[in-house]
VOVO-866474 format. One record per residue (C-alpha): x, y, z. Coordinates in steps of 0.5 Angstrom, whole numbers, plus 500, padded with zeros to 3 digits. Layout:
% residues N
XYZ
...
//
This chain:
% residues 775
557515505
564512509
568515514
574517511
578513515
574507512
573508506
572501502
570504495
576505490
576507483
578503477
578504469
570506469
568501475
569500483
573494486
571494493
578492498
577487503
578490509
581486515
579488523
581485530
575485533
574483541
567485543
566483551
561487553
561484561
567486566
569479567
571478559
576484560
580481566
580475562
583479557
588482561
590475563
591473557
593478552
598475549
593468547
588473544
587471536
585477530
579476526
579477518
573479516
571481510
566487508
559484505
557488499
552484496
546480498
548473500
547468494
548475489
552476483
558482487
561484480
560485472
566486469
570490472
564494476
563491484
555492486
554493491
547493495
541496495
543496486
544488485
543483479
538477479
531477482
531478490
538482489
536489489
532493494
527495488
525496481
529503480
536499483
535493479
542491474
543488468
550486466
550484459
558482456
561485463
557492461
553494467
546497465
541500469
533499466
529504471
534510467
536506461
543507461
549503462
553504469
560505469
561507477
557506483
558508490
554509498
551515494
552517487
553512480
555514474
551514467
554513460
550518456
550518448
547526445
549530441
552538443
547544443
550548437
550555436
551557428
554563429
552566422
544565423
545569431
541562433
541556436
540551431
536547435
533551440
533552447
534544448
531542455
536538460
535534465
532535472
534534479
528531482
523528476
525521479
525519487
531515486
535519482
538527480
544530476
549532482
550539482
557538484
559532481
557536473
559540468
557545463
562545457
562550452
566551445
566556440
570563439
566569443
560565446
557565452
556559455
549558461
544554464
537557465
532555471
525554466
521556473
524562475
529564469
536565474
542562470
544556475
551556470
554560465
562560463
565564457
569562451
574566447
579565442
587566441
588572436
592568431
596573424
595570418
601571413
596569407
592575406
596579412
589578417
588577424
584571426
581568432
581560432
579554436
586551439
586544440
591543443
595537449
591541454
587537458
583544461
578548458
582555460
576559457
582563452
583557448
576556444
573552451
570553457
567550463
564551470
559548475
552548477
550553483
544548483
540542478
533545476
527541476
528542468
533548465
534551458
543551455
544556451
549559447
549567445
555572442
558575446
561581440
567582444
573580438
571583431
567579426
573579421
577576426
572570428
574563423
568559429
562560425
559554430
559553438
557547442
555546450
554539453
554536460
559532463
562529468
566534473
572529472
571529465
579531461
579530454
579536451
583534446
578529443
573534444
575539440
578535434
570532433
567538433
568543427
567550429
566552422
560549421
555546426
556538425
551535429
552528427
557526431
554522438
558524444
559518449
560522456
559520463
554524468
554522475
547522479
546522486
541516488
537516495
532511498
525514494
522520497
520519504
523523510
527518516
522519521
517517515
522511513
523508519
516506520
515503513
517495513
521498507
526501511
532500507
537502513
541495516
544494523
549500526
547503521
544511522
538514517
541521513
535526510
537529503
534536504
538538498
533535493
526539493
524531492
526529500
529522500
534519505
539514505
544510510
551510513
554506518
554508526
560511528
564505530
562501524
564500517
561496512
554498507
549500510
544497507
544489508
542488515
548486518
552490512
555494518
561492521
565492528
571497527
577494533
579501534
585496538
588493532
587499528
594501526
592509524
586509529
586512537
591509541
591509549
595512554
601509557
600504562
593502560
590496556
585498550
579494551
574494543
567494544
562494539
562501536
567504541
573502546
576504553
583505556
584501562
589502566
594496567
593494575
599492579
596489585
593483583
591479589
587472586
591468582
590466575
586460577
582464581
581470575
580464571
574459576
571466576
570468568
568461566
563461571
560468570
560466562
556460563
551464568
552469562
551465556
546461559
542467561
543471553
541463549
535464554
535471552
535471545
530466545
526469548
528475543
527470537
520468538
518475539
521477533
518471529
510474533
512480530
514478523
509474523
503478525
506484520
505478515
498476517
497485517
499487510
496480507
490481511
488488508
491492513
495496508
490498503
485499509
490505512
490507504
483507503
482511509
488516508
484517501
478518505
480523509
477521515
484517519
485519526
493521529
494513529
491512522
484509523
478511522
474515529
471510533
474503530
479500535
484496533
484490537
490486538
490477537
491476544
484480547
481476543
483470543
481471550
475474549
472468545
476462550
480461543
474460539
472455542
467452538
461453544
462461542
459459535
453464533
453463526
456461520
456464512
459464506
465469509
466467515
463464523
461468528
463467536
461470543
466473547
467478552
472484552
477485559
472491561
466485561
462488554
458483551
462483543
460478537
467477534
467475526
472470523
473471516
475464512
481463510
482469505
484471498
485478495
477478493
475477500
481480503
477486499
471484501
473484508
475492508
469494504
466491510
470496515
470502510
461501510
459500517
463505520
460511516
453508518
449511525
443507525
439503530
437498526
444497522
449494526
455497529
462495528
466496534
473495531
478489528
484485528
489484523
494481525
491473526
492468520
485470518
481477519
477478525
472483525
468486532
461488533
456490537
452482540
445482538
443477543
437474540
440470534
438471527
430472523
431465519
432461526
425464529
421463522
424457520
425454528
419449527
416450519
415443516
416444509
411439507
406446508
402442513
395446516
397443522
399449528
404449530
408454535
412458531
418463534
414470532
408473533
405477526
406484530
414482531
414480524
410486521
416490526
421487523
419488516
418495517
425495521
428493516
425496511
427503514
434501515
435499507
432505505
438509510
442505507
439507499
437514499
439516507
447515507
452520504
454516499
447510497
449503499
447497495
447491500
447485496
446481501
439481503
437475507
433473513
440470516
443477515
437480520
438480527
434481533
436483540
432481546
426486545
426484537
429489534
430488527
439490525
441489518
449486519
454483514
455488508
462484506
459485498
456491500
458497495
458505495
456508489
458514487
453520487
452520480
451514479
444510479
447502478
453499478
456493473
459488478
460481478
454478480
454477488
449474493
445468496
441463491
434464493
435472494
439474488
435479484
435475477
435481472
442483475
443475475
443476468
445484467
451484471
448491473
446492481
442498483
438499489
432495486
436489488
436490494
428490493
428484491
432480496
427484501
421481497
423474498
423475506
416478506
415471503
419468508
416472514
408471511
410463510
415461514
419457510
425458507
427461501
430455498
427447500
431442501
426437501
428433495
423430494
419438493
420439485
418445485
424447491
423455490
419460495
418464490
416461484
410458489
409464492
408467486
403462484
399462489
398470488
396468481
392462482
388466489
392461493
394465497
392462505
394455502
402458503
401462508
403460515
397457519
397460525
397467521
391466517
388464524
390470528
391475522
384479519
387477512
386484508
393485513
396479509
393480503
397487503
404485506
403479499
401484494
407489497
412482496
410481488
410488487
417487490
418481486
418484479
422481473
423487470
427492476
423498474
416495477
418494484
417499489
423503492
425501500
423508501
414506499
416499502
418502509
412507509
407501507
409497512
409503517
402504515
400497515
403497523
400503526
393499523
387495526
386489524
380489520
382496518
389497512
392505511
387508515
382505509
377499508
377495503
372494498
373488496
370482500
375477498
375470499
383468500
382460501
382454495
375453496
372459494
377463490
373466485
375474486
382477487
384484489
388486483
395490484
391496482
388496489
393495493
398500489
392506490
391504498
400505498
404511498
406514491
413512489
419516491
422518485
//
């Protein structure tokens, strides 16, 4: 809404035609532009400029009715979906209400409604249709009834008119109708009739009433009752109406004359406007003003709607400015100087307009530089000046552009919906994130990782690279950098976030914070110094599956640790944790390994919560060929024992040191599985198995750490162990002596090697030697 003084708003016929509003305007905020106006007052020139409503490159009219923004017509012309206008044949139409528009101002707009009145039958003491349900004031964000800018309208002899609040049952408006008592000469009676008269009032003695609303309900009730004060014989009105209007609404005449009050015609359509009060959605300024949706331009102040139950807010020029307030420079400079009806100064002192105000200064007689002087002085302050604020607004640009572009990368890069999901979760902090997960910013990071030089490269997967870096407070970080990203990944990005930060285990990595306002995601975690388990067991393997020895990264105790580790921090994650987590991701590049080989479990970017009523979940297969557990490759069902079989194909790779997948062409049978597989079938075991291993390790141990990996890699889910068994038999296998398994020996003397293959322990005997599955 516009000061008085500069209202810019006018009615005509059903729509608004905006004026052109000149103004003067000379804004010098620095001393030397004063004295050079003072010099040369009579050069000075008056600025035309004209009140923008619309947005550039939008329609401004329909028909006769002026748009002006944040409502517009066309894509990108309106601010949001509820303000969006249709002109149809010069008919404005607004779709969020399904209405024609015929009136729209800074705070209001007016509807065209089409209903038929409520009508009372006076005989039946009923109302014919009811209690009939009305508007209500804060159903809709944007838009409610003005309780101030409506009318109830009652018509009819004897009646009484009201509005009845549902929640509360108080009568937020009521008037009451009687008629004129009329003689009638035919059967020498006296009658009470409808007068439809020139009149453009309802006077409530001529068969009509009106009055305001106290207040708009959420949801109210019209209703009309007999008021019994004028004899029945008297009373020719055997129906009665009330409707809502528009308070400027003055027809009368027409009103009457349609609707007959000696029987309830209902089928007569009532074309009246309604005026609405509209606001910026629901939210509060304080709230608004952080939001990159605030709809407030330049010079523009926000104004809380705390009549409406809904909240909501809208703008308004400063004080000093004129224009609309919803385009960001929509608000414009009102020269006070040249405003003929506006403030004036003093006798004897020179009115000087600044932007949103003016001063009086006063008219110095003793002037001792010449104008040449005044003139060498003012041009060489604006030239420092001017140089000083392009140099300025440069700088000020490039930092606006930083800004955008990082709130920019920020809403892409997931930050929206990681602030969503963790408002939902219930866990955010004063700032919004979750405790313990710092938001890093680009910089530190960039000076972290020596700009991602390539020489601070970790690792590389399937979502991103991962680098070295060091924090200014000299802690040691790895810093994962997400590939460039579509939505899917964007969400497997938060889900990363979301999981590790409700994780506490020491073999599961911990997450230390993000940055999301860099072209891709970063993610920080704690540095796990020793690399990863695939690059010690694959160091030196040759896949030819020479008996050859050769030096391998880990000894059998490192890699019976490692596997019980890991084992333990998946069964964290399956049963442990608040909510079970199915990794999806098992590998051995995803295990780490610190400077003592302590196993750590990391990359949870496809990793899933599973609700607690749920044993699987249905997904789109996710993984890494080679681990991926062929029932959910089949199925789509993901469920812990997943996770199982990812787990099994690393017992293999830790037994054999090969990797899950060959690349030697030349090996038609290129999966580790499958000859793992096989050679447990055929009592080949020794033949696949690391060499150095079958020449350090009692190979009842090996044959244990096999039988435990072909349980794990079952076909059928439900014959493989959960994590939990798994973790405590290679705990038990740990805590063993080398010829001594469980704490039992076996009874078996069992030949492993190709030569001398003829008996086998069967799966029998390692299932009785491990602990009973957990349910």
């Amino acid at each position: 809404m516009l000061r008085p003084k500069r209202n810019i708003y006018t009615n005509k016929d059903v729509g608004i035609n905006m004026q052109l509003v000149k103004k003067q305007m000379q804004c010098i905020p620095i001393w030397p532009f004063y004295v050079f106006v003072l010099l040369f007052q009579e050069n000075q020139v008056s600025l035309a400029l004209t009140s923008v409503l619309a947005k550039p490159h939008c329609a401004e009219k329909c028909g006769n009715l002026t748009i002006p923004y944040p409502f517009g017509i066309g894509r990108k012309c309106y601010f949001d979906k509820p303000f969006e206008i249709m002109c149809n044949h010069k008919i404005a139409y607004l779709p969020w209400l399904n209405e024609s528009v015929s009136h729209i101002s800074t705070n209001s707009i007016k509807t065209i409604v089409n209903f038929v009145p409520v009508p009372y039958n006076r005989s039946s003491g009923q109302n014919v249709y009811g209690d009939e349900s009305g508007y209500g004031s804060n159903d809709d964000p944007y838009f409610s009834i003005s309780p101030t800018k409506n009318k109830l309208v009652g018509i009819g002899c004897d009646m009484f008119a009201y509005a009845k609040d549902e929640d509360n049952g108080d009568i937020v408006s009521g008037c009451a109708s009687l008629c004129n008592i009329n003689y009638d000469g035919t059967n020498g009676s006296y009658r009470a009739a409808v007068t439809s008269s020139s009149s453009t009032h309802c006077t409530g003695s001529n068969g009509c009433c009106e009055t305001a609303f106290s207040k708009v309900p959420k949801s109210f009730t019209a209703s009309i009752q007999t008021m019994n004060t004028q004899q029945t014989t008297w009373a020719s009105s055997n129906c009665s109406y009330i409707l809502f209007v528009d308070k400027g609404f003055s027809n009368f005449t027409e009103l009457l004359g349609k609707y007959s009050t000696s029987n309830c015609n209902i089928d007569y359509y009532f074309a009246a406007e309604w005026t609405l009060d509209w606001v910026i959605g629901n939210v509060s300024c304080n709230h608004a003003i952080k939001s990159p949706k605030y709809a407030c331009g330049k010079h523009s102040q926000c104004i809380n709607e705390s009549a409406r139950e809904a909240g909501g807010y809208r703008c308004d020029c400063s004080p000093g400015f004129q224009g609309n307030p919803y385009l960001p420079n929509g608000c414009q400079d009102i020269n006070e100087c040249a405003t003929p009806n506006g403030k004036r100064c003093p006798n004897n002192t020179q009115c000087i307009n600044t932007s949103g105000s003016f001063f009086c200064e006063p008219n110095s007689e003793r002037r001792m530089l010449s104008k040449q002087l005044y003139i060498g002085i003012v041009a060489a302050s604006s030239s420092l000046i001017l140089l000083a604020v392009c140099l300025w607004l440069c700088r000020r640009l490039q930092k606006r552009k930083e800004m955008k572009t990082k709130q920019r990368f920020f809403k892409r890069n997931g930050g929206l919906l990681l602030q969503q999901r963790i408002s939902l979760s219930g866990q955010s902090s004063n700032d919004n994130t979750l405790p313990g997960l710092k938001l890093f910013i680009k910089e530190e990071l960039e000076k972290a990782t020596d700009n991602f030089n390539e020489r601070r490269i970790l690792g590389r997967g399937g979502l991103g690279t991962v680098y070295k870096g060091m924090l200014v407070d000299g802690s040691i970080v790895a810093v994962k950098k997400s590939n460039i990203v579509d939505e899917n990944q964007v969400d497997q990005f938060i889900n990363e976030i979301l999981i590790l930060s409700q994780l506490s285990h020491r073999h599961i990595v911990k997450i230390l914070g993000c940055c999301l306002e860099t072209q891709v995601p970063l993610l920080v975690y704690e540095y796990i110094s020793n690399g990863t388990l695939a690059s010690h067991i694959h160091r030196n393997f040759s896949p030819s599956c020479s008996t050859t020895s050769t030096t391998i990264g880990l000894t059998w105790e490192h890699r019976l640790r490692v596997a019980a580790e890991a084992a333990g921090a998946l069964s964290y994650l399956h049963s442990c944790a608040s909510n079970a987590i199915f990794h999806r991701d098992i590998k051995s590049s995803n295990i780490l390994l610190d400077e003592n080989f302590r196993a750590v479990i990391s990359d949870f970017g496809i990793s899933r919560l599973v609700p607690i009523d749920k044993t699987h979940l249905t997904t789109l297969v996710g993984g890494t060929f080679g681990y991926l557990d062929p029932e959910y490759f089949r199925s789509g069902q993901l469920s812990d024992k997943s996770d199982v079989y990812a787990f099994g194909v690393v017992l293999a790779e830790l037994l054999t040191s090969q990797k899950a997948v060959s690349l030697d062409t030349n090996n038609y049978d290129q999966g580790l599985v499958m000859r793992f597989k096989s050679s447990l079938k055929q009592g080949r075991i020794l033949d696949i198995v690391d060499p150095e291993i079958v020449e350090l390790v009692n190979e009842e141990v090996i044959l244990a750490v096999a039988k435990l990996a072909k349980r794990c890699l079952k076909f059928n889910s439900r014959e493989r162990p959960y994590m939990k068994e798994v973790a405590t038999v290679l705990d038990q296998l740990r805590n063993t002596r080398s010829d001594v398994i469980c704490g039992n020996s076996f009874q078996d003397n069992v030949s492993l090697r190709s030569e001398s293959s003829s008996s086998y322990v069967s799966d029998s005997q390692i299932e009785e030697k491990a602990s009973p599955k957990v349910p």
